[in-house]
N, CA, C and O atoms as CSV, one atom per row, in Angstrom:
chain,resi,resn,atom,element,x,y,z
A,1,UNK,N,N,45.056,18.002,76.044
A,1,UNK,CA,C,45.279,17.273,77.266
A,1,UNK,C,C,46.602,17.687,77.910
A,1,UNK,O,O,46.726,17.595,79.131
A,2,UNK,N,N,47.504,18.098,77.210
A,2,UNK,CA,C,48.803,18.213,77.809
A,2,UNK,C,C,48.762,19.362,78.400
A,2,UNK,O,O,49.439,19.351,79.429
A,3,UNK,N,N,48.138,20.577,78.138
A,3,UNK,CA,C,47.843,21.751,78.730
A,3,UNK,C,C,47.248,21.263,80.020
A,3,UNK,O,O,47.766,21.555,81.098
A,4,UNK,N,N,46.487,20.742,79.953
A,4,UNK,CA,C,45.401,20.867,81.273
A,4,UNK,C,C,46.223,19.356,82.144
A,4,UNK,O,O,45.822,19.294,83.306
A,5,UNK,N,N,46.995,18.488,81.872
A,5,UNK,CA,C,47.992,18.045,82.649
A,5,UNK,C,C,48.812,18.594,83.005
A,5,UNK,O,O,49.110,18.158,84.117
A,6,UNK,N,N,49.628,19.619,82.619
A,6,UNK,CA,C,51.064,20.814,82.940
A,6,UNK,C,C,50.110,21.356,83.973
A,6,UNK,O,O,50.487,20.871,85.040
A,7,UNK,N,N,48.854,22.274,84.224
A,7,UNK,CA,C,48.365,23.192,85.124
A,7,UNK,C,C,47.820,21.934,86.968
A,7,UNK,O,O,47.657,22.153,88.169
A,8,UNK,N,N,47.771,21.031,86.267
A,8,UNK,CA,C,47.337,19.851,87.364
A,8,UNK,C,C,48.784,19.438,88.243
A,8,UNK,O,O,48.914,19.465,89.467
A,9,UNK,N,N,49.658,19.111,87.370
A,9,UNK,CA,C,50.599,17.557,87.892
A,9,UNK,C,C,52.219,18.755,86.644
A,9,UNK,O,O,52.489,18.594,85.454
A,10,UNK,N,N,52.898,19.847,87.728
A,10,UNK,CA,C,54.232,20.026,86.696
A,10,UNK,C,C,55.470,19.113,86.723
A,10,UNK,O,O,56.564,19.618,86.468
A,11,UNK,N,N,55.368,17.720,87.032
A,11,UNK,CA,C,56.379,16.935,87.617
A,11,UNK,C,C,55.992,15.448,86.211
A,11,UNK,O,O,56.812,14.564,85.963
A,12,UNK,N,N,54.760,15.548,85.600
A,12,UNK,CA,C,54.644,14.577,84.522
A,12,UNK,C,C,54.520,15.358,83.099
A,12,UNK,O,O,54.180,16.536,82.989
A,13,UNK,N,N,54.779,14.693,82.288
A,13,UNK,CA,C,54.511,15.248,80.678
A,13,UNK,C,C,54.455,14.453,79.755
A,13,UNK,O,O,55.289,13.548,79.737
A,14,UNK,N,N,53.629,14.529,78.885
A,14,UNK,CA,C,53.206,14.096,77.620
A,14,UNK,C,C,53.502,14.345,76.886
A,14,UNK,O,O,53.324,15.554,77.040
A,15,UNK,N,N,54.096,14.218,75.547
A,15,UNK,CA,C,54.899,14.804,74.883
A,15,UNK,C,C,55.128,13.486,73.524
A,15,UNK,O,O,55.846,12.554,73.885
A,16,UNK,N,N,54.545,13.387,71.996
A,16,UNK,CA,C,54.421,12.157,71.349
A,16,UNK,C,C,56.204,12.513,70.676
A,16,UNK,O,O,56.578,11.790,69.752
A,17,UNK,N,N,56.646,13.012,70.913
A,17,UNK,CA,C,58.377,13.231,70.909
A,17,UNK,C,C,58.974,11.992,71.728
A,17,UNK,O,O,59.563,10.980,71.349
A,18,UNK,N,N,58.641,12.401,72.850
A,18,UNK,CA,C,59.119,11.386,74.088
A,18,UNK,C,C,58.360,10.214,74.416
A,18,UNK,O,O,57.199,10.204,74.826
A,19,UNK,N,N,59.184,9.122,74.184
A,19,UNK,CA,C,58.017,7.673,74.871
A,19,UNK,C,C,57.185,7.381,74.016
A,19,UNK,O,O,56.626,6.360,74.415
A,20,UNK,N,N,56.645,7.791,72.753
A,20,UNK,CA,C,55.345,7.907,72.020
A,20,UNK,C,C,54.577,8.577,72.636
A,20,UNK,O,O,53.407,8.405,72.294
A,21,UNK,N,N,54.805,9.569,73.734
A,21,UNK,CA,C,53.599,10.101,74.001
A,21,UNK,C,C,53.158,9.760,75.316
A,21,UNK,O,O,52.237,10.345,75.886
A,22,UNK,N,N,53.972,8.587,75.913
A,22,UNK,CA,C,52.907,8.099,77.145
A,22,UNK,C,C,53.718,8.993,78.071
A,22,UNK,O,O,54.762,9.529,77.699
A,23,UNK,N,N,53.247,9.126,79.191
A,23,UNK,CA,C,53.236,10.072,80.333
A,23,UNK,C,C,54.842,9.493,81.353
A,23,UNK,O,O,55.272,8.424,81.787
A,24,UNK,N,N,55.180,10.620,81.349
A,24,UNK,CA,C,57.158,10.267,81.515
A,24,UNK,C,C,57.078,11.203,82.958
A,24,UNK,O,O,56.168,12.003,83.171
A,25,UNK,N,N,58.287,10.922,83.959
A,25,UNK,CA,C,58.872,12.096,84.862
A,25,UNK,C,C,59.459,13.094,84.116
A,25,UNK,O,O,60.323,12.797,83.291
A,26,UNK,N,N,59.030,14.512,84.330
A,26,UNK,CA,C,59.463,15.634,83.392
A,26,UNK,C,C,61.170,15.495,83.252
A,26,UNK,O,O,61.676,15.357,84.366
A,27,UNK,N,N,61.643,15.498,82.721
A,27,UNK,CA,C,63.122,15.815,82.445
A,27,UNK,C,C,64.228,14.179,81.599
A,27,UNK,O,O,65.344,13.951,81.132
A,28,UNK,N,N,62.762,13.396,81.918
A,28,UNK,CA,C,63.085,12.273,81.534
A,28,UNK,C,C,62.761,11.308,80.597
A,28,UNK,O,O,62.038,11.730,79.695
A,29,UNK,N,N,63.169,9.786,80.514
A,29,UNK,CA,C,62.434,8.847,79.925
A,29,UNK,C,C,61.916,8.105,80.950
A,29,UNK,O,O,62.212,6.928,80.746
A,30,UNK,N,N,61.298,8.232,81.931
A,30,UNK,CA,C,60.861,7.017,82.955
A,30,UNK,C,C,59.745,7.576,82.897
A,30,UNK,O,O,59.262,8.601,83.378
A,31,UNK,N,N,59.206,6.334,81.892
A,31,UNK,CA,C,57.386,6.555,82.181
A,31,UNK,C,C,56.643,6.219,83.389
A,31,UNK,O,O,56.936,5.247,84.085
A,32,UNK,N,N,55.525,7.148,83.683
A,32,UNK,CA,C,54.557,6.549,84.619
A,32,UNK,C,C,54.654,5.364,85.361
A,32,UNK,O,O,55.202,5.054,86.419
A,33,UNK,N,N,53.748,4.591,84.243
A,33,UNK,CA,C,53.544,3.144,84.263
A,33,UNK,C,C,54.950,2.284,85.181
A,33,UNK,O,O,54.636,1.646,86.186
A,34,UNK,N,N,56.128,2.324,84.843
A,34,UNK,CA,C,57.405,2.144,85.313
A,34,UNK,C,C,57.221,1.917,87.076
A,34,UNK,O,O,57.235,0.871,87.725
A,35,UNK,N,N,57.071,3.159,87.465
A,35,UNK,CA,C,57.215,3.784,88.159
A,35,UNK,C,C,55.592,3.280,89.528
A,35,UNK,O,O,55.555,3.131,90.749
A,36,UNK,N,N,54.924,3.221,88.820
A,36,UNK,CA,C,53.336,2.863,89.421
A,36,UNK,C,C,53.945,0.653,89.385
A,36,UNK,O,O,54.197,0.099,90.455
A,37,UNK,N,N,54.022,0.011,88.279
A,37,UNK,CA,C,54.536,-1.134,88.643
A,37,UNK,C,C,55.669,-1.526,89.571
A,37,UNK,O,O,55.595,-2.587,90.191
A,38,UNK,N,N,56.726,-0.713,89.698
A,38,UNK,CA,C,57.570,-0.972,90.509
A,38,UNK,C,C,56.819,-0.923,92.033
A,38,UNK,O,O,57.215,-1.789,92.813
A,39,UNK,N,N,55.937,-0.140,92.454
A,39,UNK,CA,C,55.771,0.439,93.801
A,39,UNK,C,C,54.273,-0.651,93.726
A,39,UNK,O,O,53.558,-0.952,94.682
A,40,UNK,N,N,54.146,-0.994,92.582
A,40,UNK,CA,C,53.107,-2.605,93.048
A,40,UNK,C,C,53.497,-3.953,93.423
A,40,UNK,O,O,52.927,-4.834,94.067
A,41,UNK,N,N,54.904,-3.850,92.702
A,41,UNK,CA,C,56.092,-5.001,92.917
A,41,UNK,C,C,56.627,-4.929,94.243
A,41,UNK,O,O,57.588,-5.635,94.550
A,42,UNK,N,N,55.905,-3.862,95.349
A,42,UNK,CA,C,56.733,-3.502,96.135
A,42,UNK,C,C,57.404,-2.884,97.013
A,42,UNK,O,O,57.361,-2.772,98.238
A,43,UNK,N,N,58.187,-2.404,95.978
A,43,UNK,CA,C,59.548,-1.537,96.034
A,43,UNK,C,C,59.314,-0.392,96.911
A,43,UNK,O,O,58.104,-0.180,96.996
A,44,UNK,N,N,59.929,0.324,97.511
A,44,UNK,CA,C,60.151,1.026,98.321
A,44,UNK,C,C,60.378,2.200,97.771
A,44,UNK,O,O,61.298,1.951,96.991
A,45,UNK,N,N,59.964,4.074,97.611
A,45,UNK,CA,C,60.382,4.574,97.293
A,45,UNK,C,C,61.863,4.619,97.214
A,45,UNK,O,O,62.415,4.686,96.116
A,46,UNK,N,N,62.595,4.583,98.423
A,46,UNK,CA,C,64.542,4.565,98.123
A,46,UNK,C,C,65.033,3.768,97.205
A,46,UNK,O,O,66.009,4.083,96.524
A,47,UNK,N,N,64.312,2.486,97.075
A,47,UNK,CA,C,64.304,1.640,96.266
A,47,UNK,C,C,64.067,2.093,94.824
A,47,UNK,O,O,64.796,1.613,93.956
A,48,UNK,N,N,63.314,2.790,94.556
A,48,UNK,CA,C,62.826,2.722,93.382
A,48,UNK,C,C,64.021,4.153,93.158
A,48,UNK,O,O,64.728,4.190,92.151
A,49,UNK,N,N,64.068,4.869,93.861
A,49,UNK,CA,C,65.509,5.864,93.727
A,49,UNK,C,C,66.857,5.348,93.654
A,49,UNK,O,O,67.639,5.758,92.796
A,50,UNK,N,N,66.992,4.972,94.020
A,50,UNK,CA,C,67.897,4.058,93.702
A,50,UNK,C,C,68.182,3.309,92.286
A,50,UNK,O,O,69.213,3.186,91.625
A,51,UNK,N,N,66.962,2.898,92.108
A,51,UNK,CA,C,67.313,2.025,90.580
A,51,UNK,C,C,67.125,3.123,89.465
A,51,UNK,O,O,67.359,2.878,88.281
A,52,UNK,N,N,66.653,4.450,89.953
A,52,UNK,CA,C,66.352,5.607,88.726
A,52,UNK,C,C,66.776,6.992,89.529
A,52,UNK,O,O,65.869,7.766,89.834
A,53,UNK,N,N,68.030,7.285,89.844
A,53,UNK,CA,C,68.657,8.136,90.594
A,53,UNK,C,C,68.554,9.410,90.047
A,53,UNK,O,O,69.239,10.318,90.518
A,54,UNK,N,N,67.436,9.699,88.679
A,54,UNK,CA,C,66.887,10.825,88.096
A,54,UNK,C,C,66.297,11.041,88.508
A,54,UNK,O,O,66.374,12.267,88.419
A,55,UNK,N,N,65.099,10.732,89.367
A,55,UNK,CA,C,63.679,11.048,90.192
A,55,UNK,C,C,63.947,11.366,91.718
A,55,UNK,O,O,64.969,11.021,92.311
A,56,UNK,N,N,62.836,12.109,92.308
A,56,UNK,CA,C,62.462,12.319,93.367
A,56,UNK,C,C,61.278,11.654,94.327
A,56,UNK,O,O,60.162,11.477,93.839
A,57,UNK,N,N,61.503,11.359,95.445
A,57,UNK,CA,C,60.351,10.902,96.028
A,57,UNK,C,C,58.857,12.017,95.490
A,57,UNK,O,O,57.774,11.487,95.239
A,58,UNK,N,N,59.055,13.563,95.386
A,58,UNK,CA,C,57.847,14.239,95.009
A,58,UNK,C,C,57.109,13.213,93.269
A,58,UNK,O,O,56.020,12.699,93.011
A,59,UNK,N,N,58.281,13.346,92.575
A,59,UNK,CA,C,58.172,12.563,91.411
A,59,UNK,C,C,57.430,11.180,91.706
A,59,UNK,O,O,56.553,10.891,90.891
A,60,UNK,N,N,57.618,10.423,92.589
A,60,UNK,CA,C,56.563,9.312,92.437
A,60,UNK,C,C,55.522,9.774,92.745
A,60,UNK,O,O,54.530,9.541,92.053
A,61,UNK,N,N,55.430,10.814,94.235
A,61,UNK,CA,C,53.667,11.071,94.130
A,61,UNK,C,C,53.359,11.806,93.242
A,61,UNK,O,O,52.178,12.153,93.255
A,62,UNK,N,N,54.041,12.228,92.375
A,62,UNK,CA,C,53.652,12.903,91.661
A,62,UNK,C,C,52.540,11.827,90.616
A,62,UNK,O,O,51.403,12.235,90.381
A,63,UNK,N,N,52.947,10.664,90.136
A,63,UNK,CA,C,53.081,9.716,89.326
A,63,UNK,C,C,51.935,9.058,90.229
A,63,UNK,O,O,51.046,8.540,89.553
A,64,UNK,N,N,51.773,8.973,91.589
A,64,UNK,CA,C,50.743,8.024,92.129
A,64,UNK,C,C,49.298,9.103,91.722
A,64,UNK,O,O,48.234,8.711,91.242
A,65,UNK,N,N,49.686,10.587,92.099
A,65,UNK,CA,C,48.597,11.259,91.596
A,65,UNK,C,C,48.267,11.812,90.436
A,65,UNK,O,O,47.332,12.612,90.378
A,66,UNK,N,N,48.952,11.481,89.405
A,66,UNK,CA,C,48.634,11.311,87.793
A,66,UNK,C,C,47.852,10.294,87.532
A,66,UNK,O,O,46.816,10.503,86.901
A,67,UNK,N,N,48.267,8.687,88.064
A,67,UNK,CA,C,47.208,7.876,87.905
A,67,UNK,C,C,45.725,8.028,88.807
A,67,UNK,O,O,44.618,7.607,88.474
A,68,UNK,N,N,45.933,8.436,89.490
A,68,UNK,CA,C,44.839,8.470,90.521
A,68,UNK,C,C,43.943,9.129,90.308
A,68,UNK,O,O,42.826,8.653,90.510
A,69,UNK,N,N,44.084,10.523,89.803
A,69,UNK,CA,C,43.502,11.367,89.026
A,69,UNK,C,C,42.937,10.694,87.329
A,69,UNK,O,O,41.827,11.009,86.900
A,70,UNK,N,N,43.552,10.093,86.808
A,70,UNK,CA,C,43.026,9.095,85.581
A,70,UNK,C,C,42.378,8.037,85.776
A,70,UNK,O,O,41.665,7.597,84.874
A,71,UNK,N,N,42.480,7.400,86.986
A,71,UNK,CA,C,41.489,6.053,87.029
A,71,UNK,C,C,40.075,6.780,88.135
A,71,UNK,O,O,39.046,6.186,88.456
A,72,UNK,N,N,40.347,7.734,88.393
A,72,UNK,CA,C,39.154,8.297,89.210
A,72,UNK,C,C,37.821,8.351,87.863
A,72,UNK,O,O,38.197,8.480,86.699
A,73,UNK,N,N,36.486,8.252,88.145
A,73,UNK,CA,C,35.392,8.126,87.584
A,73,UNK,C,C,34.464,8.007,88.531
A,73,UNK,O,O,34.660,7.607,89.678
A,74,UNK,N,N,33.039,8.491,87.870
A,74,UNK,CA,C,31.621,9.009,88.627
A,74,UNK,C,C,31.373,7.126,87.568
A,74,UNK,O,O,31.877,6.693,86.532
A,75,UNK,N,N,30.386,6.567,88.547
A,75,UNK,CA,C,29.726,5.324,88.030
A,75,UNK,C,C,28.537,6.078,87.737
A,75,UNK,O,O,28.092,7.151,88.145
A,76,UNK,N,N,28.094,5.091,86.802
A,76,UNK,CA,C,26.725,5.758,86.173
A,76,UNK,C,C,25.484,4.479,86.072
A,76,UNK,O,O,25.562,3.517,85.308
A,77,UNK,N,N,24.776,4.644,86.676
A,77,UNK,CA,C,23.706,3.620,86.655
A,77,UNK,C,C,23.247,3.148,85.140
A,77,UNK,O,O,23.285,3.816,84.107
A,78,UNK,N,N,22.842,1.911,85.313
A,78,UNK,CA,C,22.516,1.036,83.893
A,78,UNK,C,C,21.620,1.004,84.168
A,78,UNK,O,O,20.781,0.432,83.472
């Protein structure tokens, strides 16, 4: 999985070193998740730069299209 996330999204990483594993801004500890709750709470990209002056605005979309790409699914009839 981490291969075929690096060739998709080079701004997230997986890595069970870092975080346990859950999906971080590359260079960092600010997981995903973090980052996707704050901007549900809200927050304003500057905002959210601001409180994590390690990231980039590319870095959140980066992070909106990591999840987006993971909660995407084909429904399948029952």
């Amino acid at each position: 999985m981490k291969q075929e996330l690096n060739r998709h999204n080079e701004r997230i990483t997986i890595d069970p070193k870092v975080m346990i594993g859950k999906p971080v801004i590359k260079g960092t500890r600010i997981p995903v998740y973090v980052v996707l709750n704050l901007l549900g709470e809200g927050l304003a990209f500057e905002e959210i730069i601001r409180q994590y002056p390690d990231i980039t605005k590319q870095d959140i979309l980066a992070a909106i299209k990591f999840a987006a790409r993971f909660t995407n699914f084909e429904e399948v009839e029952a």
